[in-house]
DSSP file (Angstrom, degrees, kcal/mol; ACC not computed):
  #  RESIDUE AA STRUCTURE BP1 BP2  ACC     N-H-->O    O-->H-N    N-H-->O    O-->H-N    TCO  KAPPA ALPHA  PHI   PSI    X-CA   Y-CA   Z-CA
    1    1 A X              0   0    0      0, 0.0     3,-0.2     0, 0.0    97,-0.0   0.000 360.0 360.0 360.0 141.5  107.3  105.8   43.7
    2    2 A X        -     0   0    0      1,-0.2     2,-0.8     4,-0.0     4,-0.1   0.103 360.0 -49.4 -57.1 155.4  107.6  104.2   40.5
    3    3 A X    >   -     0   0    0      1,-0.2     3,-1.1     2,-0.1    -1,-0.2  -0.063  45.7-164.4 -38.0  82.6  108.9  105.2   36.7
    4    4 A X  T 3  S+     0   0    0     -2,-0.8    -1,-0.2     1,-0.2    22,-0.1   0.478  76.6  59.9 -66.1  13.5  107.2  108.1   36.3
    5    5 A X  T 3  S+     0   0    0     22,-0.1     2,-0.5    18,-0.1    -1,-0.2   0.267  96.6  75.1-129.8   4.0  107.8  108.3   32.2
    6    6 A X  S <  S-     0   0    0     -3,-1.1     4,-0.2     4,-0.1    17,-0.1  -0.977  86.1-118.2-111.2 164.1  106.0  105.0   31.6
    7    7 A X    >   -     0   0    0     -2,-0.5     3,-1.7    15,-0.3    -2,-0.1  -0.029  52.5 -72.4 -64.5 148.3  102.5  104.4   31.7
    8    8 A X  T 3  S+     0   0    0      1,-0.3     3,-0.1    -4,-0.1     2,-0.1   0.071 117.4  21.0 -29.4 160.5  101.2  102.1   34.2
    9    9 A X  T 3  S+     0   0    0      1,-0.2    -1,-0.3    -3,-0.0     2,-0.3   0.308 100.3 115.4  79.7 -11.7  101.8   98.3   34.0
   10   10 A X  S <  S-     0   0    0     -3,-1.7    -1,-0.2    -4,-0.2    -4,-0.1  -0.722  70.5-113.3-111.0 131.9  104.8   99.1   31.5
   11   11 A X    >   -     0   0    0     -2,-0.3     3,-0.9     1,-0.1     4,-0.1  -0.365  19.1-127.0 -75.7 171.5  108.4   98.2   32.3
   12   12 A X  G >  S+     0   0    0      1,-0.3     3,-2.2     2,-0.2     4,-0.4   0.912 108.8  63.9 -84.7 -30.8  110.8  101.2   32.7
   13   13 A X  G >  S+     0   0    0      1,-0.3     3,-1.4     2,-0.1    -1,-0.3   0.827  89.7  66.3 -61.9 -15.5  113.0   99.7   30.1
   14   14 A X  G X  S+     0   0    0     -3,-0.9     3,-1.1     1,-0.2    -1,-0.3   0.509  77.6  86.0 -84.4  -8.0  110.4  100.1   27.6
   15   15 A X  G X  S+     0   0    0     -3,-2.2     3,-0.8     1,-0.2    -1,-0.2   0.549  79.4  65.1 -49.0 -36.7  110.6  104.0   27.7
   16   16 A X  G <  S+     0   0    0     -3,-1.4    -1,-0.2    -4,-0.4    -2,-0.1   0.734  98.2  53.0 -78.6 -20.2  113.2  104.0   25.3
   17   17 A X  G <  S+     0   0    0     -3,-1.1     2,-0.3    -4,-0.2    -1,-0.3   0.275  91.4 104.5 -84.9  -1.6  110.6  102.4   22.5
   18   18 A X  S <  S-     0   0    0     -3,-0.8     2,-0.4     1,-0.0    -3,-0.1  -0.630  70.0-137.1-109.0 165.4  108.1  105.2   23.1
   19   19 A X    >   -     0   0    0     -2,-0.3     3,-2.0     1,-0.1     4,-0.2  -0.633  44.9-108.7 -87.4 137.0  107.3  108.4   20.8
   20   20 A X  G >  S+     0   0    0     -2,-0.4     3,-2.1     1,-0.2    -1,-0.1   0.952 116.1  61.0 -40.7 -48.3  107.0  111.4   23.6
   21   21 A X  G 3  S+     0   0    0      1,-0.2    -1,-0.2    -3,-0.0     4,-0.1   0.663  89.7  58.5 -75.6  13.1  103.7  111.6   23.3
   22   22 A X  G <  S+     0   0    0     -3,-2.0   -15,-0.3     2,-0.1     2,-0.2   0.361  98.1 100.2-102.4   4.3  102.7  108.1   24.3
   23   23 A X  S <  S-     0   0    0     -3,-2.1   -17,-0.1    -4,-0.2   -18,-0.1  -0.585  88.1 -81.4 -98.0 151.6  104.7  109.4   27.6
   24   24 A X     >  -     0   0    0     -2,-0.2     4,-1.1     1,-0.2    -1,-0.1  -0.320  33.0-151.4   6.8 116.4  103.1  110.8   31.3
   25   25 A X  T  4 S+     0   0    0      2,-0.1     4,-0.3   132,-0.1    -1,-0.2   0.506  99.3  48.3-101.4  36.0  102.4  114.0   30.7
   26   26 A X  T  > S+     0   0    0      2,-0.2     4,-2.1     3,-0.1     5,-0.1   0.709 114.3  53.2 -79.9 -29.8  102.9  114.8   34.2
   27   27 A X  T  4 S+     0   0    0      1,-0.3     4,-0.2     2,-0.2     3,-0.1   0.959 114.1  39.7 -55.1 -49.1  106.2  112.8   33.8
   28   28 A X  T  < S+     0   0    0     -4,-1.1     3,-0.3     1,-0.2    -1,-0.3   0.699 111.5  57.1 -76.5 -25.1  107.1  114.6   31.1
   29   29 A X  T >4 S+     0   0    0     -4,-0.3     3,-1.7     1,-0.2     6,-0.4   0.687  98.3  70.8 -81.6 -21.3  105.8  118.4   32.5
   30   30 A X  T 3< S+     0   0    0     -4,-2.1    -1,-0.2     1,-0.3    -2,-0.2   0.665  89.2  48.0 -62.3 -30.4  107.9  118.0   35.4
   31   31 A X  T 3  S+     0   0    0     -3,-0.3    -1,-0.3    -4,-0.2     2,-0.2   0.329  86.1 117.3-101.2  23.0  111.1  118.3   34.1
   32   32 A X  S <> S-     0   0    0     -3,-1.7     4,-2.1     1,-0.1     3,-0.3  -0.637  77.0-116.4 -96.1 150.1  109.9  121.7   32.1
   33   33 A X  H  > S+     0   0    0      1,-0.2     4,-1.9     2,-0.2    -1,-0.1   0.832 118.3  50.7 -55.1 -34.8  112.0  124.8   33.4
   34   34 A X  H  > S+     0   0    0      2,-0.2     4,-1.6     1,-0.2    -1,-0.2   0.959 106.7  54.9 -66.8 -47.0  108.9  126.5   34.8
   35   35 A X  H  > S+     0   0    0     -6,-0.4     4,-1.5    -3,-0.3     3,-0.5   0.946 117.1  41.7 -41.2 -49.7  107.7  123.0   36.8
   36   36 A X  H >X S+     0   0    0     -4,-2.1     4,-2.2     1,-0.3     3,-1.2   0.959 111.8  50.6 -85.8 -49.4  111.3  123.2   38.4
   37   37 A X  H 3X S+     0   0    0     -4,-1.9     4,-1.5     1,-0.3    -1,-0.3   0.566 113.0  48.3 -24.9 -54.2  111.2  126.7   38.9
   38   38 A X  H 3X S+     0   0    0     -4,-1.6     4,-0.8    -3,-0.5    -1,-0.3   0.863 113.9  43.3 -49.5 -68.9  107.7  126.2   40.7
   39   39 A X  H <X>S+     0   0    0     -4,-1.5     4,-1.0    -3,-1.2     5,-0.5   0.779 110.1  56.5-121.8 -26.8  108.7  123.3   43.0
   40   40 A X  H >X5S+     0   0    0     -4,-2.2     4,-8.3    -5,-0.3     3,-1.5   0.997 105.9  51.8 -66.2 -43.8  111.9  124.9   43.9
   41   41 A X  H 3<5S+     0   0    0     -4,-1.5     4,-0.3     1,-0.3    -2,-0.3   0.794 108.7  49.1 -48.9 -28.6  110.1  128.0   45.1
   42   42 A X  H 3X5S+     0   0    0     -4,-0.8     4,-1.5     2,-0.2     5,-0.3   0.469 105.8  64.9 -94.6  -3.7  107.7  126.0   47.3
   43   43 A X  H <<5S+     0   0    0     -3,-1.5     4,-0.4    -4,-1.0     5,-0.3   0.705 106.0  39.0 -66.9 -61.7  110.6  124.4   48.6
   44   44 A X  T  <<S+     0   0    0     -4,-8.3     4,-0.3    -5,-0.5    -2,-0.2   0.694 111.5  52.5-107.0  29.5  111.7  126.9   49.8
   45   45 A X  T  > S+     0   0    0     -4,-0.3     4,-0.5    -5,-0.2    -3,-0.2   0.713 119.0  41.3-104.1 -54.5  108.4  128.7   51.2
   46   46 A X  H >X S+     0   0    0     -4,-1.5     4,-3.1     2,-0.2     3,-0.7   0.914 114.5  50.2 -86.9 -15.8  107.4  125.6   53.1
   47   47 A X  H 3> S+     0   0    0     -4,-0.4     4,-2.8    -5,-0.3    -1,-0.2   0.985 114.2  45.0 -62.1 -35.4  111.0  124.7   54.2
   48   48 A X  H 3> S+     0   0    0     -4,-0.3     4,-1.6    -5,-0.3    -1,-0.3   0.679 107.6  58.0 -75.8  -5.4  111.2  128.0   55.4
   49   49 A X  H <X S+     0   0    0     -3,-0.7     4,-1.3    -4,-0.5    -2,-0.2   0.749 117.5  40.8-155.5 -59.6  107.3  127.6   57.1
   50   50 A X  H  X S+     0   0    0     -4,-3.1     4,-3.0    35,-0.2    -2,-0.2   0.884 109.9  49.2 -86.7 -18.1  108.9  124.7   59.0
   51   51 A X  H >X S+     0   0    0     -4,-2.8     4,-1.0    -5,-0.2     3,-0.6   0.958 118.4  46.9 -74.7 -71.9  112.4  125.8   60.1
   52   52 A X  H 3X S+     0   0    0     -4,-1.6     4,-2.3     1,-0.2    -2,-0.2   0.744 114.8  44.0 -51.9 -30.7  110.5  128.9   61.3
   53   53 A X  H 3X S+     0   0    0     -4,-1.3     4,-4.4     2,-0.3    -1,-0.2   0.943 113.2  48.6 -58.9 -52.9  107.9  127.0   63.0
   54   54 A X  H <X S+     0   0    0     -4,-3.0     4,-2.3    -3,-0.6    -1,-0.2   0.880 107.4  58.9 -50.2 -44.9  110.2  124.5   64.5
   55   55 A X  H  X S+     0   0    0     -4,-1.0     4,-0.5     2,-0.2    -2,-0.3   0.782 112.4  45.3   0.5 -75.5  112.1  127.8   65.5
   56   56 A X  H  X S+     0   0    0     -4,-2.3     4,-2.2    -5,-0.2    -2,-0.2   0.675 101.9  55.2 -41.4 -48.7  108.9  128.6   67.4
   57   57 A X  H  X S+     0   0    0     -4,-4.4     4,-2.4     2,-0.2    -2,-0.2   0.939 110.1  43.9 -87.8 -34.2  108.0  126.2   68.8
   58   58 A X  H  < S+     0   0    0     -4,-2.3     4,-0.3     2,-0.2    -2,-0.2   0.719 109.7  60.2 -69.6   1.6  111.4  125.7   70.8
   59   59 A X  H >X S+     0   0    0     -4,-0.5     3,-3.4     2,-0.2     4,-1.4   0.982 103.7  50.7 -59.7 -74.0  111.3  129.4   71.5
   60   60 A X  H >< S+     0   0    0     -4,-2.2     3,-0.9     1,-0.3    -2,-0.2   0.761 108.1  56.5 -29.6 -71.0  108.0  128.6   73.2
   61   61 A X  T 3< S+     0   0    0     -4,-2.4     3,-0.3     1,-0.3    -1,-0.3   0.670 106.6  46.4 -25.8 -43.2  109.9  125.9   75.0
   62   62 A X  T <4 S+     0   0    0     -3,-3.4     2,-1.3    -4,-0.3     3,-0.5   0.818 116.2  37.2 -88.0 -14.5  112.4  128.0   76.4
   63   63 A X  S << S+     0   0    0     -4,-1.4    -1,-0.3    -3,-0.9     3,-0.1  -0.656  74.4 123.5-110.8  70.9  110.5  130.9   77.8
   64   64 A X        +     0   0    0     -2,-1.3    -1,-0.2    -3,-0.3     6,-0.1   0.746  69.4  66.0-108.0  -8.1  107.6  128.5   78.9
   65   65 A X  S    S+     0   0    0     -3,-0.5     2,-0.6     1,-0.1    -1,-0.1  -0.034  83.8  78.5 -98.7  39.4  108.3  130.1   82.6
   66   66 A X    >>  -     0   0    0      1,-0.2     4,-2.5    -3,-0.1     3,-0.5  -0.909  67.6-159.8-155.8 118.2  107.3  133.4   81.8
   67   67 A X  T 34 S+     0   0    0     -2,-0.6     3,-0.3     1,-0.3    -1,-0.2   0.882  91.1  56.1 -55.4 -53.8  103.6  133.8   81.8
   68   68 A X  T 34 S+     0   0    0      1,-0.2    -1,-0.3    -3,-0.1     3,-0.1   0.596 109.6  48.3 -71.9 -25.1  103.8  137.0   79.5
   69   69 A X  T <4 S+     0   0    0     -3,-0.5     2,-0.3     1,-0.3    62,-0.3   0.706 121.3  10.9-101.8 -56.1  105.6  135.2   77.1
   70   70 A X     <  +     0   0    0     -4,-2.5    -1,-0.3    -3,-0.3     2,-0.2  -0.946  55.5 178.5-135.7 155.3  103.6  131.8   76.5
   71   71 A X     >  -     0   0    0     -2,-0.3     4,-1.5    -3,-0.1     3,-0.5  -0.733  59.9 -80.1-139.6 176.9  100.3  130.8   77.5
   72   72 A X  H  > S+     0   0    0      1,-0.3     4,-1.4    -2,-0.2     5,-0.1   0.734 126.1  71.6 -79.9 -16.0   98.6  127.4   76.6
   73   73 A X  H >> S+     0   0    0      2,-0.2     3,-1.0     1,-0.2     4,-0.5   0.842  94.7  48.6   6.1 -90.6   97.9  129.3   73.2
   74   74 A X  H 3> S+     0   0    0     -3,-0.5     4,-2.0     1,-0.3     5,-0.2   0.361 109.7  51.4 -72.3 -31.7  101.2  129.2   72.2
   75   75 A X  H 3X S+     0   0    0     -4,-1.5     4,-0.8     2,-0.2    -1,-0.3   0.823 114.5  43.6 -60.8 -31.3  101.5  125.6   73.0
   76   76 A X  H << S+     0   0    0     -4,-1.4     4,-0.5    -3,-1.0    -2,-0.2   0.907 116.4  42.0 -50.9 -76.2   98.7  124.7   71.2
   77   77 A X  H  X S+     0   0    0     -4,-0.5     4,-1.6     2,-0.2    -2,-0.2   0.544 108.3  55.8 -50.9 -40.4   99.1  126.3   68.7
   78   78 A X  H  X S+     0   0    0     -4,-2.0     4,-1.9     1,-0.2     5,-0.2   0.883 110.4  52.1 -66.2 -44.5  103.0  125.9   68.0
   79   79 A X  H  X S+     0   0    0     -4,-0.8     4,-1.6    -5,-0.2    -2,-0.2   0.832 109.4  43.6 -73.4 -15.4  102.6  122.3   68.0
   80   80 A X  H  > S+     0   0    0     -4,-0.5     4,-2.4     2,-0.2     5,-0.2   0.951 113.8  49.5 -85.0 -45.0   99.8  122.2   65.6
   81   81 A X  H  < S+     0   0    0     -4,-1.6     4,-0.4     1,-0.2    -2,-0.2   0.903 113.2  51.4 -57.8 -48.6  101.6  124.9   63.1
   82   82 A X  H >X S+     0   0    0     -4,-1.9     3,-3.5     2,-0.2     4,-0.9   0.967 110.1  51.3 -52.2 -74.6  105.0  122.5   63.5
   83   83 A X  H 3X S+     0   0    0     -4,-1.6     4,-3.3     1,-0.4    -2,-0.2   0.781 113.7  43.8 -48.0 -50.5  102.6  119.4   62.5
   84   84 A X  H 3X S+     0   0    0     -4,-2.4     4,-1.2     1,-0.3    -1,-0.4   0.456 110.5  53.0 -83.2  14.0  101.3  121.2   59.4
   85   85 A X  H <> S+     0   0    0     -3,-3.5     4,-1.0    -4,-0.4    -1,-0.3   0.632  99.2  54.7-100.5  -8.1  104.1  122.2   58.5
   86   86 A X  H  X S+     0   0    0     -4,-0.9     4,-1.4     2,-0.2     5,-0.3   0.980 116.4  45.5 -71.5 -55.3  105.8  118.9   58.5
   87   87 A X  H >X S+     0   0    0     -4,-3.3     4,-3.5     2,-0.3     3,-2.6   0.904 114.7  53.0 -31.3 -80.5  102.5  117.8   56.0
   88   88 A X  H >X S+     0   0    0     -4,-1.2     3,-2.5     1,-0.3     2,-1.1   0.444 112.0  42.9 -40.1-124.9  103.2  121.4   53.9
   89   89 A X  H 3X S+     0   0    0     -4,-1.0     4,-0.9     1,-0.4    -1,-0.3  -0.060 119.1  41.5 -93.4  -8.0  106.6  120.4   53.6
   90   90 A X  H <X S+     0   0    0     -3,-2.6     4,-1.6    -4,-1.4    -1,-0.4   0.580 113.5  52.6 -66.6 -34.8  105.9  116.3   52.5
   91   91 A X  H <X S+     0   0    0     -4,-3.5     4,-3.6    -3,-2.5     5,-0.2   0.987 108.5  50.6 -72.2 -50.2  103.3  117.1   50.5
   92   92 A X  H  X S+     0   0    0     -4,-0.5     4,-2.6    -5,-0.3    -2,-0.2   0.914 114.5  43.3 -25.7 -77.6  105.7  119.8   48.6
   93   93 A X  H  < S+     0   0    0     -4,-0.9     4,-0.4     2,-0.2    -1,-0.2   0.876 115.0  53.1 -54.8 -48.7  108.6  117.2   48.1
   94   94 A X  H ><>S+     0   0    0     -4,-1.6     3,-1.6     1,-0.3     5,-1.0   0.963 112.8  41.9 -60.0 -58.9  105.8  114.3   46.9
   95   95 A X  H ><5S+     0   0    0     -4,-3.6     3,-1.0     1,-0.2    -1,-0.3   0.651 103.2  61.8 -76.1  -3.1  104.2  116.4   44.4
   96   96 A X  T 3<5S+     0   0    0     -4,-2.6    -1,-0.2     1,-0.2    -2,-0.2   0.632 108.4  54.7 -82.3  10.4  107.5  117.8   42.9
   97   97 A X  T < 5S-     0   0    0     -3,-1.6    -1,-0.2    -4,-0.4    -2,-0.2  -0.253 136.3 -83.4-101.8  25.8  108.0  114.0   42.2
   98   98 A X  T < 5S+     0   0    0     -3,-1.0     2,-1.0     1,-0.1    -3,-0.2  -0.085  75.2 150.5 116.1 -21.8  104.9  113.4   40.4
   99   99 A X    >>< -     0   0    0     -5,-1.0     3,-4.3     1,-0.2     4,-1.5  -0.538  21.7-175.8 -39.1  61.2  102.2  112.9   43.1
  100  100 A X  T 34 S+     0   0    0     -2,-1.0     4,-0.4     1,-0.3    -1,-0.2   0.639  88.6  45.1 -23.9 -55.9   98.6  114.2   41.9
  101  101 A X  T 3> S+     0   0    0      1,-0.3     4,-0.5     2,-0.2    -1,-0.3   0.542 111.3  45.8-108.5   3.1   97.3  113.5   45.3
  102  102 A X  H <> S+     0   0    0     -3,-4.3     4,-0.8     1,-0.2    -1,-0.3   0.699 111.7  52.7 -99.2  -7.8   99.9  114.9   47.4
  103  103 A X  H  X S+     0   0    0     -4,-1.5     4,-1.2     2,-0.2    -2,-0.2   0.665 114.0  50.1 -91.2  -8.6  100.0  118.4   45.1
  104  104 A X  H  > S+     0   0    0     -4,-0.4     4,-1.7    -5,-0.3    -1,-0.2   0.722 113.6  39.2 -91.6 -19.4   96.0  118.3   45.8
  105  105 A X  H  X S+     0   0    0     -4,-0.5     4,-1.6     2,-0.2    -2,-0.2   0.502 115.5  55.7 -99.1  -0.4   96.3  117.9   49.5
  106  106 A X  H  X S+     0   0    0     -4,-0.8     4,-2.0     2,-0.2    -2,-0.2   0.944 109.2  46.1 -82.1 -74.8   99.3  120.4   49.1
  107  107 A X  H >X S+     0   0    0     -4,-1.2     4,-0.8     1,-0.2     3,-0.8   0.784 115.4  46.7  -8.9 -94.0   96.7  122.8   47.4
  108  108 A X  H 3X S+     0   0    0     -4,-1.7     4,-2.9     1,-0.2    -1,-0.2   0.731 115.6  42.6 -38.1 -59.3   93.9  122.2   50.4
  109  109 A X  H 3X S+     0   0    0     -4,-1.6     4,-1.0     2,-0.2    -1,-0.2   0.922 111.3  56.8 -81.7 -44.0   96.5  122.6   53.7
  110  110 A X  H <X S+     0   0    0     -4,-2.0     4,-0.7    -3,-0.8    -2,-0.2   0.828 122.7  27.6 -42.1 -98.2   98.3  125.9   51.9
  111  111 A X  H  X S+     0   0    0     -4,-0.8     4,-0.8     2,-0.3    -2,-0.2   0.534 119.2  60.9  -2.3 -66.8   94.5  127.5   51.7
  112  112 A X  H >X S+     0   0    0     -4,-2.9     4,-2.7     1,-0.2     3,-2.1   0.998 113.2  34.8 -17.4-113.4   93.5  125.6   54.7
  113  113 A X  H 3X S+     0   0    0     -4,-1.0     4,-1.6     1,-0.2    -2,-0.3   0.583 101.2  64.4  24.0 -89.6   96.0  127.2   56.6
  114  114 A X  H 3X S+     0   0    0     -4,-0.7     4,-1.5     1,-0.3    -1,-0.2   0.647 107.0  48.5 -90.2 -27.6   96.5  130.5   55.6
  115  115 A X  H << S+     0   0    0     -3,-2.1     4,-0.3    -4,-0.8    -1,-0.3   0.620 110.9  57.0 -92.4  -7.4   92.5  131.4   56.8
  116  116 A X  H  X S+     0   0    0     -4,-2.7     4,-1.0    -5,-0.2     5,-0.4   0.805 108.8  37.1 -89.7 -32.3   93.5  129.6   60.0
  117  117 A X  H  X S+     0   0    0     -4,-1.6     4,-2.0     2,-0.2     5,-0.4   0.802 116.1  62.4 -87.6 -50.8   96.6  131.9   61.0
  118  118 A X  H  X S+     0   0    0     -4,-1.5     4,-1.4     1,-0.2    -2,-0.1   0.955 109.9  42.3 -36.3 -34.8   94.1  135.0   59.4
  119  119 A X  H  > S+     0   0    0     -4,-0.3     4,-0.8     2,-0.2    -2,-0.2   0.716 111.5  47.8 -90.3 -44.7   91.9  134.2   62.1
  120  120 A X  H >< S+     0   0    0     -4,-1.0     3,-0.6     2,-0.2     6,-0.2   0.821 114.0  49.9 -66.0 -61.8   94.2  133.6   65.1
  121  121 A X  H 3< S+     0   0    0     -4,-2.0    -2,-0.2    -5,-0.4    -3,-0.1   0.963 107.5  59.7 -50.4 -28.0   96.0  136.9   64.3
  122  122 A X  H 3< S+     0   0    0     -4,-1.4     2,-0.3    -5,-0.4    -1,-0.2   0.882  88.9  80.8 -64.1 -37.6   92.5  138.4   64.1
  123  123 A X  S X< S-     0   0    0     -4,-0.8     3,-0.6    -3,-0.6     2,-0.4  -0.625  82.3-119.8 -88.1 147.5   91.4  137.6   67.6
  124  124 A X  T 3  S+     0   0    0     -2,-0.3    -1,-0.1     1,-0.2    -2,-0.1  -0.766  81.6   0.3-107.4 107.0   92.4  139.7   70.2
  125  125 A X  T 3  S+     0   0    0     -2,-0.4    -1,-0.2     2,-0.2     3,-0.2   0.582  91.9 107.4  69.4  28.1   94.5  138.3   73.2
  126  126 A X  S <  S+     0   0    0     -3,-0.6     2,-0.6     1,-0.3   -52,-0.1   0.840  81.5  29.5-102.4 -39.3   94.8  134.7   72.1
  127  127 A X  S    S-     0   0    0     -4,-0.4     5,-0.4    -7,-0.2    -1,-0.3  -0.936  88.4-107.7-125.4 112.0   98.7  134.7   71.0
  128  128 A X     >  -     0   0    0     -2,-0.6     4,-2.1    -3,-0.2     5,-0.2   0.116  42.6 -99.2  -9.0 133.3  101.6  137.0   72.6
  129  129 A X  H  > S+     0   0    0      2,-0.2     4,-2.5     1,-0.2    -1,-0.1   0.871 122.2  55.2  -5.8 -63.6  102.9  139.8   70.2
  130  130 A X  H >> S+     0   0    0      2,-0.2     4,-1.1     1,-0.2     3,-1.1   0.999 107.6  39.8 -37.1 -81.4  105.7  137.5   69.5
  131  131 A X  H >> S+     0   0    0      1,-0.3     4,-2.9   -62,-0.3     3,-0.6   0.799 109.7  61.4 -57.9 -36.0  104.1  134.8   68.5
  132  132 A X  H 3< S+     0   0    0     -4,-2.1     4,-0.5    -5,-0.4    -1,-0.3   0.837 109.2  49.1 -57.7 -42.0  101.2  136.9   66.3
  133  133 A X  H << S+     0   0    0     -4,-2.5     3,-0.4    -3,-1.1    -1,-0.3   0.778 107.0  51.3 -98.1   8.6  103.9  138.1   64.3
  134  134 A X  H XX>S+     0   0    0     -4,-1.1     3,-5.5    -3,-0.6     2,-1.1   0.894 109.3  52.6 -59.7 -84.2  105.6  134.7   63.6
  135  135 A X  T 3<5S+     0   0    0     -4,-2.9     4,-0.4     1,-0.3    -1,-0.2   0.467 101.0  58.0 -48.1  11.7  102.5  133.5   62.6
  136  136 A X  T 3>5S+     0   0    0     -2,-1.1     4,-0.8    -4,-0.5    -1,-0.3   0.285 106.7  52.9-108.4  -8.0  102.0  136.4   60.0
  137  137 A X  H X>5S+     0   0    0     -3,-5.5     4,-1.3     2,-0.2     3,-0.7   0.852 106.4  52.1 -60.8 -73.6  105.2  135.2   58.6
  138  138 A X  H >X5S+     0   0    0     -4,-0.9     4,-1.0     1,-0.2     3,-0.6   0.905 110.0  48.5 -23.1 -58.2  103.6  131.8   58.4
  139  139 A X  H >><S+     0   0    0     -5,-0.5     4,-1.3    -4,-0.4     3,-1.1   0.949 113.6  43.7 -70.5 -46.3  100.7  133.3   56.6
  140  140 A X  H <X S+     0   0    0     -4,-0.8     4,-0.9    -3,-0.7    -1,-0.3   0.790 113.0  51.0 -78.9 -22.7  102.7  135.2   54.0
  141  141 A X  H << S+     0   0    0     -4,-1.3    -1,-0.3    -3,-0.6    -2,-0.2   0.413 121.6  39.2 -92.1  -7.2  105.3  132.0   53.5
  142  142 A X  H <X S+     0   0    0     -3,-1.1     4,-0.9    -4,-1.0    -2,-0.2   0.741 106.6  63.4 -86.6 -36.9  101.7  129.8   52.9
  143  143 A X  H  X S+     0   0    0     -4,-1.3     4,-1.1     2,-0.3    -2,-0.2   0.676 105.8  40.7-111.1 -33.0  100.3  132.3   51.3
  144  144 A X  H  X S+     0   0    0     -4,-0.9     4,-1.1    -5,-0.3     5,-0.3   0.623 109.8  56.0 -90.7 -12.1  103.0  132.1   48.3
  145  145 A X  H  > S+     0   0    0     -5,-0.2     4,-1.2     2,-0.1    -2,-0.3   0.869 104.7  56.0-100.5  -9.3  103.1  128.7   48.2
  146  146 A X  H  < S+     0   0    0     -4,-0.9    -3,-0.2     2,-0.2    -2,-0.2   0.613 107.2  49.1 -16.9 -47.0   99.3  129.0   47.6
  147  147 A X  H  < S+     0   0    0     -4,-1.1     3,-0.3     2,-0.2    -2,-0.1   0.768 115.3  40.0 -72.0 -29.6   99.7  131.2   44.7
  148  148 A X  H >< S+     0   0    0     -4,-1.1     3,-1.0     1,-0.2    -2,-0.2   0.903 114.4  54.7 -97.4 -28.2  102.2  129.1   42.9
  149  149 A X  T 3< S+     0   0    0     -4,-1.2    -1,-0.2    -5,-0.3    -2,-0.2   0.692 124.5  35.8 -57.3  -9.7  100.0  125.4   44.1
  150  150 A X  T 3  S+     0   0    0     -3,-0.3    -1,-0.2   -43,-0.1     2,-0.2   0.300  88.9 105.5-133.0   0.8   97.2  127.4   42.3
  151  151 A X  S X>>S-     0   0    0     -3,-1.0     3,-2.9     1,-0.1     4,-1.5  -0.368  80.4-101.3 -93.5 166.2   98.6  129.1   39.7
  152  152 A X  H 3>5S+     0   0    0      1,-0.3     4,-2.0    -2,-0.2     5,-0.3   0.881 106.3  59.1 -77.9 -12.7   97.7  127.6   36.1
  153  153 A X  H 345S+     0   0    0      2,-0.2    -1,-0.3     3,-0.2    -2,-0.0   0.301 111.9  43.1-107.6  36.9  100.5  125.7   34.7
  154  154 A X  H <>5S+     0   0    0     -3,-2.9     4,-2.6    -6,-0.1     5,-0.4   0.265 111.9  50.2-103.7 -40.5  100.6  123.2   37.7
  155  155 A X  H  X5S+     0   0    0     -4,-1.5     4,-0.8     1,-0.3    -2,-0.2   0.913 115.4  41.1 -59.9 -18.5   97.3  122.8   38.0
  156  156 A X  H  <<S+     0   0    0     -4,-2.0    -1,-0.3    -5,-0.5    -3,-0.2   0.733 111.5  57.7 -90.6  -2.9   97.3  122.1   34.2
  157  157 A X  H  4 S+     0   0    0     -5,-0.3    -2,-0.2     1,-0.2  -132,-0.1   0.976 122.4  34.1 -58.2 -45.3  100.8  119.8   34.9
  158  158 A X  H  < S+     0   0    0     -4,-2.6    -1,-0.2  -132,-0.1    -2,-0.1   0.474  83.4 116.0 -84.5  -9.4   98.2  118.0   37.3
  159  159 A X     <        0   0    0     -4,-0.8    -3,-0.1    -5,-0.4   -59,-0.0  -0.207 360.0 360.0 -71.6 127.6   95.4  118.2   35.8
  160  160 A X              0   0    0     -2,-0.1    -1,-0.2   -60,-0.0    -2,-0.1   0.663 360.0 360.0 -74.1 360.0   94.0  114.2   34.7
């Protein structure tokens, strides 16, 4: 990614010649204490939303010879919740480094998500015990990084 404190098409050295307001002001909203505050929390609500998933899904692995334990659910399903979380946790890193389009797709999979895990926990014999209340960890660790991707001073950091 590029100089995020001058405007396109401008060399970085040229930064030093501008008034602050002639600056980004995503460039510039990013380094305010509430922006860091914000992207460290979601740092760690989707890091933790992939070390538990990863977590899960080699739990799954090891108990894969006990029927009671996993079904083809859990396989399914642990590999896709690892996949999105790998996304959730790239999209996270991209937009606390200035990324408009990864803090919108951050937004969408958070959201996304969090009615997809409602919805599995809701049906009735689809995921082990186990595994139903991992994924209602998942939902609550989505489900704050939802609030803060959605909460008003990023969406006005991000805002064009």
């Amino acid at each position: 990614m590029g100089d995020l404190t001058a405007p396109a098409g401008w060399p970085a050295a040229s930064i030093a010649c501008m008034k602050a307001s002639d600056r980004d002001p995503l460039a510039t909203g990013l380094d305010h204490p509430r922006a860091l505050r914000a992207f460290r929390n979601l740092k760690l609500l989707a890091g933790g939303y992939l070390g538990l998933s990863v977590i899960t899904l080699v739990t799954i692995a090891l108990l894969r010879d006990d029927g009671a334990a996993v079904n083809d659910a859990a396989w399914v399903r642990g590999t896709i919740v690892v996949l999105s979380a790998l996304l959730t946790f790239a999209f996270t890193l991209r937009a606390a480094r200035g990324s408009r389009k990864a803090y919108l797709r951050l937004r969408i999979i958070s959201a996304v998500m969090v009615v997809a895990i409602a919805v599995i926990i809701a049906l009735p014999g689809l995921l082990p015990l186990w595994m139903r209340i991992e994924q209602g960890v998942c939902g609550l660790l989505l489900a704050g990084v939802a609030v803060i991707v959605n909460g008003g001073h990023l969406r006005s950091l991000f805002a064009k």
